[in-house]
Chimera marker file (.cmm) of the C-alpha trace (Angstrom):
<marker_set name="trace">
<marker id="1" x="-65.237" y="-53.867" z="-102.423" r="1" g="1" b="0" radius="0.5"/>
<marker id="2" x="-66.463" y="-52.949" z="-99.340" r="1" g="1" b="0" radius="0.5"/>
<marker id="3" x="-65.107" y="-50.342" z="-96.850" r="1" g="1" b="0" radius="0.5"/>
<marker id="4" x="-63.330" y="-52.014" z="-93.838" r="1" g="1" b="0" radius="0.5"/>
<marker id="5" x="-63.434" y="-49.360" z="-90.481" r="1" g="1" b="0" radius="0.5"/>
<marker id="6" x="-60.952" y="-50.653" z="-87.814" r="1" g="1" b="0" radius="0.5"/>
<marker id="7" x="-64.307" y="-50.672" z="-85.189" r="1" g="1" b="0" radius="0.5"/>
<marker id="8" x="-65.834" y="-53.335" z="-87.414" r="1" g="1" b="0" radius="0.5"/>
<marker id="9" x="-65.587" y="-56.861" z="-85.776" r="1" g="1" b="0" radius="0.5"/>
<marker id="10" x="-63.997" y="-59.908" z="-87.926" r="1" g="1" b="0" radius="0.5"/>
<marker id="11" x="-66.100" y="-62.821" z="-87.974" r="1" g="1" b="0" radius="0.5"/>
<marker id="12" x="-63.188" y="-64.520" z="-88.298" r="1" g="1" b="0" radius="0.5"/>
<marker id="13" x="-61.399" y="-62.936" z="-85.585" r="1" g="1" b="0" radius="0.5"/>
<marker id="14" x="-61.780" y="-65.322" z="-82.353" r="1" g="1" b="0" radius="0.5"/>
<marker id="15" x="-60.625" y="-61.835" z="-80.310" r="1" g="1" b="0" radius="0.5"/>
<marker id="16" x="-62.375" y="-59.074" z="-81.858" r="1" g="1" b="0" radius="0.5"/>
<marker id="17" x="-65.569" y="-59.422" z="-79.706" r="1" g="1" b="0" radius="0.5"/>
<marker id="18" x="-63.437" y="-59.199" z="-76.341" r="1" g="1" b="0" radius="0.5"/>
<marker id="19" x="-61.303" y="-56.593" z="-78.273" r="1" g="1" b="0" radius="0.5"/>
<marker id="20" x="-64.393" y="-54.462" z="-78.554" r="1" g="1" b="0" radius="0.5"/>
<marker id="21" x="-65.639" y="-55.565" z="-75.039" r="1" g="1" b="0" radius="0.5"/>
<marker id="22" x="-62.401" y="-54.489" z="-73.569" r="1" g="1" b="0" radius="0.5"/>
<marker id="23" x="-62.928" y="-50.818" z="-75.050" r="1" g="1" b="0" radius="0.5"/>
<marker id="24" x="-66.189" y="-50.079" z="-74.336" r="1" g="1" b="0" radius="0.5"/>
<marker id="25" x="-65.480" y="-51.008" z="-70.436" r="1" g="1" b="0" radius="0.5"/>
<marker id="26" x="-62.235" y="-48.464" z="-70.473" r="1" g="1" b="0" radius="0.5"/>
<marker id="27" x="-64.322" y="-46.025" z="-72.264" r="1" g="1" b="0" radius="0.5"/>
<marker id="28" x="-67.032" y="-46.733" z="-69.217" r="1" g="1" b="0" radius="0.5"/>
<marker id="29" x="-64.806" y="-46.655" z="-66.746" r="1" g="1" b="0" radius="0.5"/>
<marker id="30" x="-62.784" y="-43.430" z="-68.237" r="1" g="1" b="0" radius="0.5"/>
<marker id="31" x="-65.728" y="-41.356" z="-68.208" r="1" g="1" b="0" radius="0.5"/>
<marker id="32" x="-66.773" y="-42.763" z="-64.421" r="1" g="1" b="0" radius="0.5"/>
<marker id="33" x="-63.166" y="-42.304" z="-62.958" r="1" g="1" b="0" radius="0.5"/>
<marker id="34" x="-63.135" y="-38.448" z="-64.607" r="1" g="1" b="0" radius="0.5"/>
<marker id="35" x="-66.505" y="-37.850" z="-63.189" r="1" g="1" b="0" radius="0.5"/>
<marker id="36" x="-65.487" y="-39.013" z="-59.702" r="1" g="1" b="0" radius="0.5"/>
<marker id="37" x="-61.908" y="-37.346" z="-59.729" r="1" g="1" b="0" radius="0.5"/>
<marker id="38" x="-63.886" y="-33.662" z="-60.789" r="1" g="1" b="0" radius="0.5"/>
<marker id="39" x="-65.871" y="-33.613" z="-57.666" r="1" g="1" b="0" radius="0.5"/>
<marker id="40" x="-65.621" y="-31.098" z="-54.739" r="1" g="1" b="0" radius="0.5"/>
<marker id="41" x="-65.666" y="-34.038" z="-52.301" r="1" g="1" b="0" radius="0.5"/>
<marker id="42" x="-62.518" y="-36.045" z="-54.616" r="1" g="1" b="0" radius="0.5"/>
<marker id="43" x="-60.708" y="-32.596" z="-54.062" r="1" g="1" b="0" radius="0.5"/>
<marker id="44" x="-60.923" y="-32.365" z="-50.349" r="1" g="1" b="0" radius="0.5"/>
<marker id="45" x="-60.500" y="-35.885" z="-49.470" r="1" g="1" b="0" radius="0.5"/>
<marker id="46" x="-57.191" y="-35.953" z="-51.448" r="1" g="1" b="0" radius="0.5"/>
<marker id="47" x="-56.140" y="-32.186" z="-50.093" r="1" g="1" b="0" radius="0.5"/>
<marker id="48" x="-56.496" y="-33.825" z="-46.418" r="1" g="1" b="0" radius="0.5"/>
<marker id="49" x="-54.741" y="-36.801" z="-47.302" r="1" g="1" b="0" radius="0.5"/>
<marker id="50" x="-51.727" y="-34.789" z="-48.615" r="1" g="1" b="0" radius="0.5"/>
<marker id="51" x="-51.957" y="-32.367" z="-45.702" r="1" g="1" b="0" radius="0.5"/>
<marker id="52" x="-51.888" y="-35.825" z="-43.115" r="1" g="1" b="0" radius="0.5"/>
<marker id="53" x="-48.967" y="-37.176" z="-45.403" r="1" g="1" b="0" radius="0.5"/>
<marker id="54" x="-46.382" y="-33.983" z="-44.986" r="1" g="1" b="0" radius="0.5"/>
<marker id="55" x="-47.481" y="-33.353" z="-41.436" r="1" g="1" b="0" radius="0.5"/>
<marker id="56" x="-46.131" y="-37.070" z="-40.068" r="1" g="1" b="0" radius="0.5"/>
<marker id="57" x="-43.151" y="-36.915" z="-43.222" r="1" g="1" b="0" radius="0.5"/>
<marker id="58" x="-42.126" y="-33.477" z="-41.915" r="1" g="1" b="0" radius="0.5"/>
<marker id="59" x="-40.293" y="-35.169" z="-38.295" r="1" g="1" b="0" radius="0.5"/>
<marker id="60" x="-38.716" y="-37.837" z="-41.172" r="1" g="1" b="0" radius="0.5"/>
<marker id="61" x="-37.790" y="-35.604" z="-43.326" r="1" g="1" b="0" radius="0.5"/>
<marker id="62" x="-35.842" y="-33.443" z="-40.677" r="1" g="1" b="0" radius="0.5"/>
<marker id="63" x="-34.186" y="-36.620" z="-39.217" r="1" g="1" b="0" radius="0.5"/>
<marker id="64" x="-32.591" y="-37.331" z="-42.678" r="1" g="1" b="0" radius="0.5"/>
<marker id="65" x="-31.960" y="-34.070" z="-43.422" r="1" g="1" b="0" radius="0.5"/>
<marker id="66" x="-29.621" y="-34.363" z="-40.139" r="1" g="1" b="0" radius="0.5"/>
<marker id="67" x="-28.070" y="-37.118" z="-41.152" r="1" g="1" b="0" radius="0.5"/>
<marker id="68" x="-27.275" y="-36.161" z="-44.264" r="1" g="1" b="0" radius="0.5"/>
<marker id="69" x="-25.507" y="-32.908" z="-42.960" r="1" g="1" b="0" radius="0.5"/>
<marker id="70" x="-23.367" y="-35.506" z="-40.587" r="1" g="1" b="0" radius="0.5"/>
<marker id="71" x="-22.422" y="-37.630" z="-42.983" r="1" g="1" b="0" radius="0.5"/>
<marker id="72" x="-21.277" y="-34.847" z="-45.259" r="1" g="1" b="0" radius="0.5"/>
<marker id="73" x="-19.480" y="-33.401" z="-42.820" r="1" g="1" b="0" radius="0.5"/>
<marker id="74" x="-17.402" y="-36.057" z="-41.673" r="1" g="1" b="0" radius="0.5"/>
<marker id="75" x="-16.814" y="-36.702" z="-45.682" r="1" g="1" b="0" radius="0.5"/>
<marker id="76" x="-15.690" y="-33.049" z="-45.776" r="1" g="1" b="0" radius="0.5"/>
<marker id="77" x="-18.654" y="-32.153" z="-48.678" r="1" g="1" b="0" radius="0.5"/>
<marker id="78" x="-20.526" y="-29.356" z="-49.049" r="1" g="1" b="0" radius="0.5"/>
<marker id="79" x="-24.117" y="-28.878" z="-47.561" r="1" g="1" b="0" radius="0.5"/>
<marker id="80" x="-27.106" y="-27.759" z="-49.389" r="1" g="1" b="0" radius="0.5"/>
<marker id="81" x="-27.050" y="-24.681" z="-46.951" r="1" g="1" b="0" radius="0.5"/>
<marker id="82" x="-23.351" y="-24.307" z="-47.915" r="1" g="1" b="0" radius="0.5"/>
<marker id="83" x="-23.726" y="-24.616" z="-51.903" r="1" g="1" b="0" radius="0.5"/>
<marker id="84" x="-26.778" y="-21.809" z="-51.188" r="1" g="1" b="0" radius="0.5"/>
<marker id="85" x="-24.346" y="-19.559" z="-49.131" r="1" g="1" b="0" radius="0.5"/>
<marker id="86" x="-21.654" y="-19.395" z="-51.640" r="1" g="1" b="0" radius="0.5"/>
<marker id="87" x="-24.444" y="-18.926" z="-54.694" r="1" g="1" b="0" radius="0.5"/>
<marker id="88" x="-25.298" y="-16.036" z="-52.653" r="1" g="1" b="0" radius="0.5"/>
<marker id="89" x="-21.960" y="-14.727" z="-52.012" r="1" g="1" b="0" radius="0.5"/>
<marker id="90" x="-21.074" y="-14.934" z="-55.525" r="1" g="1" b="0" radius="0.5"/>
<marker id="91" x="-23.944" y="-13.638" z="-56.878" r="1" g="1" b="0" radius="0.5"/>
<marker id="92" x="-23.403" y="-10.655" z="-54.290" r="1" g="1" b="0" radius="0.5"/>
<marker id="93" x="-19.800" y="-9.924" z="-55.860" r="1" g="1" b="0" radius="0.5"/>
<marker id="94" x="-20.814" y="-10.290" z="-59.246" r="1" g="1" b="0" radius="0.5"/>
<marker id="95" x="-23.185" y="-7.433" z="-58.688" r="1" g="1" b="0" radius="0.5"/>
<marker id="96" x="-20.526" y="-5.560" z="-56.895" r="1" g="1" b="0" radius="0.5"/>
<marker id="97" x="-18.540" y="-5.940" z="-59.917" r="1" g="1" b="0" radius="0.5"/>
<marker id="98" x="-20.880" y="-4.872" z="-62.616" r="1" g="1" b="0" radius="0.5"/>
<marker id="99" x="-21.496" y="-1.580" z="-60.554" r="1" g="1" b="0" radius="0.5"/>
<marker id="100" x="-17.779" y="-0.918" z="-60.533" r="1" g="1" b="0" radius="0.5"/>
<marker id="101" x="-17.573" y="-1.052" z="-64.054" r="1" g="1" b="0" radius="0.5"/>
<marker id="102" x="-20.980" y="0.427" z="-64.619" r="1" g="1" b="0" radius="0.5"/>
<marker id="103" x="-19.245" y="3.617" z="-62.435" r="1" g="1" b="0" radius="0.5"/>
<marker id="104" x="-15.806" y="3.166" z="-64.283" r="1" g="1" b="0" radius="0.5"/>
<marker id="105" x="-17.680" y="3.670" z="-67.698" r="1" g="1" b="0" radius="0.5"/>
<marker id="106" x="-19.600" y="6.922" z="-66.454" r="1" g="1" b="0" radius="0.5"/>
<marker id="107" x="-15.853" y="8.291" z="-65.751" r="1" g="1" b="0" radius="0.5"/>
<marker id="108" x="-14.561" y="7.415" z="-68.778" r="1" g="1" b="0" radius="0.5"/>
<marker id="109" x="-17.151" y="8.820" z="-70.504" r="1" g="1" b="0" radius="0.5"/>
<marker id="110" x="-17.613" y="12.342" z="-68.870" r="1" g="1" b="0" radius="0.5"/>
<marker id="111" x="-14.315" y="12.805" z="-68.965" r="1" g="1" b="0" radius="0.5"/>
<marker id="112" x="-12.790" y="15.278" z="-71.695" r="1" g="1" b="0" radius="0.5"/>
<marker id="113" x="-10.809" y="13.351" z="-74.155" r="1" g="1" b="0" radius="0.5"/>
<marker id="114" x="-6.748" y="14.471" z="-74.980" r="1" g="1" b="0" radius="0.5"/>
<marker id="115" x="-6.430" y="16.485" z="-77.878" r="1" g="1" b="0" radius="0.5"/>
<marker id="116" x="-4.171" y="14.266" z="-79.766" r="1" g="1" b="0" radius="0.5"/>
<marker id="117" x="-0.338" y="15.997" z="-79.995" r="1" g="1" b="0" radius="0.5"/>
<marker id="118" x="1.510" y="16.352" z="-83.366" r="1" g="1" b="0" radius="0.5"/>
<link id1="1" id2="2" r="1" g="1" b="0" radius="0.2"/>
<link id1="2" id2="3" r="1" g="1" b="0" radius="0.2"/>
<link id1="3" id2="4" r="1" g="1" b="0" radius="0.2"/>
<link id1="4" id2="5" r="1" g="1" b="0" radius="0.2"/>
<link id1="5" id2="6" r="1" g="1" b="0" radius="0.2"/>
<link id1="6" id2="7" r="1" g="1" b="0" radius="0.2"/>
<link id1="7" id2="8" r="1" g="1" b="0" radius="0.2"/>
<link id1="8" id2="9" r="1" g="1" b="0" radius="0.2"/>
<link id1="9" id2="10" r="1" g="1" b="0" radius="0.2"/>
<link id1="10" id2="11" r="1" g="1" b="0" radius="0.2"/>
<link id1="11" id2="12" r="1" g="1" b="0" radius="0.2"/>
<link id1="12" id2="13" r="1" g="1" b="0" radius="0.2"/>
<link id1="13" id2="14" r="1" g="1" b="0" radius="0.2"/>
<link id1="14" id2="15" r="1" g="1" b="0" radius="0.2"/>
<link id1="15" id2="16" r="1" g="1" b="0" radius="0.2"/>
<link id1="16" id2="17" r="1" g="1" b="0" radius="0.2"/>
<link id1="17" id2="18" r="1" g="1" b="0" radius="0.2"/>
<link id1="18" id2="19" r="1" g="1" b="0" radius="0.2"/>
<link id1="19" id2="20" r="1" g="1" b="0" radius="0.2"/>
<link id1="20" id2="21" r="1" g="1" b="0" radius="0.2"/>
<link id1="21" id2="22" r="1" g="1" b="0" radius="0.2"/>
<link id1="22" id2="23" r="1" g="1" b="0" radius="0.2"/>
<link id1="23" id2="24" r="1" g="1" b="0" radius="0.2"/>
<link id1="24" id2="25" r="1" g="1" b="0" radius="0.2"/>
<link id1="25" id2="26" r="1" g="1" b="0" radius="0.2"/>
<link id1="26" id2="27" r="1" g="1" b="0" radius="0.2"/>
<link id1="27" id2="28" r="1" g="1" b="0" radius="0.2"/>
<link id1="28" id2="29" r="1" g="1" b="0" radius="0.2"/>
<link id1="29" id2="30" r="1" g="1" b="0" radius="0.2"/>
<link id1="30" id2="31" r="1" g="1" b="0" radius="0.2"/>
<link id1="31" id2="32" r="1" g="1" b="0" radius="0.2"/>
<link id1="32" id2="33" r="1" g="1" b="0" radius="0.2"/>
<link id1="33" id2="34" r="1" g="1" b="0" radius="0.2"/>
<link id1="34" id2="35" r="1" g="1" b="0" radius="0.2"/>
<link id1="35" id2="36" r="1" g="1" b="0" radius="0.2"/>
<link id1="36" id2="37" r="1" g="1" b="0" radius="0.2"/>
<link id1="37" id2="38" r="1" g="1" b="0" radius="0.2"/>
<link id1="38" id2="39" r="1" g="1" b="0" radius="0.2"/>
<link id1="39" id2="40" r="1" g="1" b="0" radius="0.2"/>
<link id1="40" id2="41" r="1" g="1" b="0" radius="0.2"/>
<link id1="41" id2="42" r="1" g="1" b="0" radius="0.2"/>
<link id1="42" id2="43" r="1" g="1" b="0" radius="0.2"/>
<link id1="43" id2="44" r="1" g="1" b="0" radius="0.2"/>
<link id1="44" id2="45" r="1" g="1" b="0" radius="0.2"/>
<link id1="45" id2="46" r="1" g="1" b="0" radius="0.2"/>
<link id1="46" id2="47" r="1" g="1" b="0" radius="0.2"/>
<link id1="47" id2="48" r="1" g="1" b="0" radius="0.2"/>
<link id1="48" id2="49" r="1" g="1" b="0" radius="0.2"/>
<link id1="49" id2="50" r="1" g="1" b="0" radius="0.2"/>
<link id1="50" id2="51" r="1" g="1" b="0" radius="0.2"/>
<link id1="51" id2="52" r="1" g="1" b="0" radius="0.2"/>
<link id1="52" id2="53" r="1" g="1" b="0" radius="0.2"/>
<link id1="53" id2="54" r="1" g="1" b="0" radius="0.2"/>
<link id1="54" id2="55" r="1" g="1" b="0" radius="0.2"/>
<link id1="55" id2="56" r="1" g="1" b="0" radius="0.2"/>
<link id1="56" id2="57" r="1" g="1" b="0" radius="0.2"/>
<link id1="57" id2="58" r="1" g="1" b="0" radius="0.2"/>
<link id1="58" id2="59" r="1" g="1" b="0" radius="0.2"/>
<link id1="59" id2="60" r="1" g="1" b="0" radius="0.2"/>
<link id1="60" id2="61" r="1" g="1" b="0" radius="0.2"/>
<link id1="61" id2="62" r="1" g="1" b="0" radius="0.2"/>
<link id1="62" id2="63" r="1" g="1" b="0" radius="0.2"/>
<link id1="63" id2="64" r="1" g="1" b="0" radius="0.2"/>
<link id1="64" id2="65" r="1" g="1" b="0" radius="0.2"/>
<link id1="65" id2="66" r="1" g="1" b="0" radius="0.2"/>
<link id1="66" id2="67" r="1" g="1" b="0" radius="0.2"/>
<link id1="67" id2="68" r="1" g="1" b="0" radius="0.2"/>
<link id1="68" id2="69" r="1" g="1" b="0" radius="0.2"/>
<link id1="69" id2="70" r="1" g="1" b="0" radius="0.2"/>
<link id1="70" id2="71" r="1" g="1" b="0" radius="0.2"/>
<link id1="71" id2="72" r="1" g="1" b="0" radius="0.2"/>
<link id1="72" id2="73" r="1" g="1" b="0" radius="0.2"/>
<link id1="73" id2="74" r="1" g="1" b="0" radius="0.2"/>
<link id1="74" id2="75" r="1" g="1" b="0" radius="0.2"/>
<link id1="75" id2="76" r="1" g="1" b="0" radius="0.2"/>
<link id1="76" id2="77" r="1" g="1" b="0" radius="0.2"/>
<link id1="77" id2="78" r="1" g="1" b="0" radius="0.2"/>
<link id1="78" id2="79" r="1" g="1" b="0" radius="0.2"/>
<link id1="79" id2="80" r="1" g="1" b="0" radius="0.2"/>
<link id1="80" id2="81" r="1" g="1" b="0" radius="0.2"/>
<link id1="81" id2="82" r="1" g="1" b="0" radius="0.2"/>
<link id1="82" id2="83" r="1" g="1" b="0" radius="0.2"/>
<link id1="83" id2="84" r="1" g="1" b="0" radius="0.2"/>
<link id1="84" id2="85" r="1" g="1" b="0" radius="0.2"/>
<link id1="85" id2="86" r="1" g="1" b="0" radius="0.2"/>
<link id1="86" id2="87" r="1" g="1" b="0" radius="0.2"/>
<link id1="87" id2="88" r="1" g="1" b="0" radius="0.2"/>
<link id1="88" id2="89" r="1" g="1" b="0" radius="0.2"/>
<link id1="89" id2="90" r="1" g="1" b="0" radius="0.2"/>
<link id1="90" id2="91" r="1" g="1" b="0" radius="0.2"/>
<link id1="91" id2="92" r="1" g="1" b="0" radius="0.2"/>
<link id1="92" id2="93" r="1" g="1" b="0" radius="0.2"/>
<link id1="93" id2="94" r="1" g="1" b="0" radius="0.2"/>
<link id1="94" id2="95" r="1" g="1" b="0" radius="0.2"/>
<link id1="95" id2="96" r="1" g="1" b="0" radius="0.2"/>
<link id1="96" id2="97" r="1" g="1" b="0" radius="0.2"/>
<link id1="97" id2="98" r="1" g="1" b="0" radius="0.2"/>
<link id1="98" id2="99" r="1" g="1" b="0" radius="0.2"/>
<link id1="99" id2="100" r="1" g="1" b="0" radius="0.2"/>
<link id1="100" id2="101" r="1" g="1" b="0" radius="0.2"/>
<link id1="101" id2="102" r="1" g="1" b="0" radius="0.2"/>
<link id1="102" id2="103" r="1" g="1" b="0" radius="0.2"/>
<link id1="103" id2="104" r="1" g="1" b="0" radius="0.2"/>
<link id1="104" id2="105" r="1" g="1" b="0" radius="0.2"/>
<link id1="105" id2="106" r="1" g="1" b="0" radius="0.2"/>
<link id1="106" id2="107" r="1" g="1" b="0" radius="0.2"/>
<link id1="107" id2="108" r="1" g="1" b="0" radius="0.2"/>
<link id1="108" id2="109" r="1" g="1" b="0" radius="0.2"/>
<link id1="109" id2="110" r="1" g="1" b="0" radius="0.2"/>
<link id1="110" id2="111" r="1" g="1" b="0" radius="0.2"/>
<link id1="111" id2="112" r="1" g="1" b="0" radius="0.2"/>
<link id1="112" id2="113" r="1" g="1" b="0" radius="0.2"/>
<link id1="113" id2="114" r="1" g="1" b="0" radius="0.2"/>
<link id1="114" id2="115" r="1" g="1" b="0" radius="0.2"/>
<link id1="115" id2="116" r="1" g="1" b="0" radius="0.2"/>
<link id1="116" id2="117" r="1" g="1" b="0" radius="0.2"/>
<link id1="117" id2="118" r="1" g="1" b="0" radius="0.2"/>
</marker_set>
């Protein structure tokens, strides 16, 4: 019996010539599309196209943002800004809190213990 590898065309097969067409020209065009995307020139053509892009989406994006805040506000919901000022307030008296009992267990501590009465 002879060894069958899966790269091996059928005779039989009426698609295993375009099979192995098909891969060799993704294989080609693989190895062109990863030479072309590692070039200098790739990298600064896409870096100016981004840089274009959120310049003229950075008026849009403030519009909605606008909106948004309206619309929130007459649906009496929180803002992003509001959510981030109350994380920040909380997070504020939580430290508060551990240094209170951070101090209250340095009292306790250095101070004498009762002698315990018979």
């Amino acid at each position: 019996m002879s060894q069958h590898r899966p790269d091996d065309t059928n005779p039989m097969d009426p698609f295993g010539m375009m099979k192995g067409l098909r891969d060799a020209n993704l294989d080609a065009w693989s190895k062109m599309m990863q030479q072309f995307v590692n070039t200098e020139g790739y990298a600064q053509a896409t870096g100016k196209m981004l840089d274009t892009y959120l310049t003229t989406s950075a008026p849009f994006r403030k519009l909605i943002e606008q909106s948004m805040a309206q619309v929130l506000a007459q649906l009496n919901m929180p803002t992003r800004s509001d959510v981030t000022s109350l994380a920040e307030r909380l997070t504020n008296i939580e430290m508060r809190l551990d240094d209170l009992d951070a101090k209250l267990d340095s009292l306790l501590e250095s101070k004498p213990s009762k002698p315990e009465q018979e």
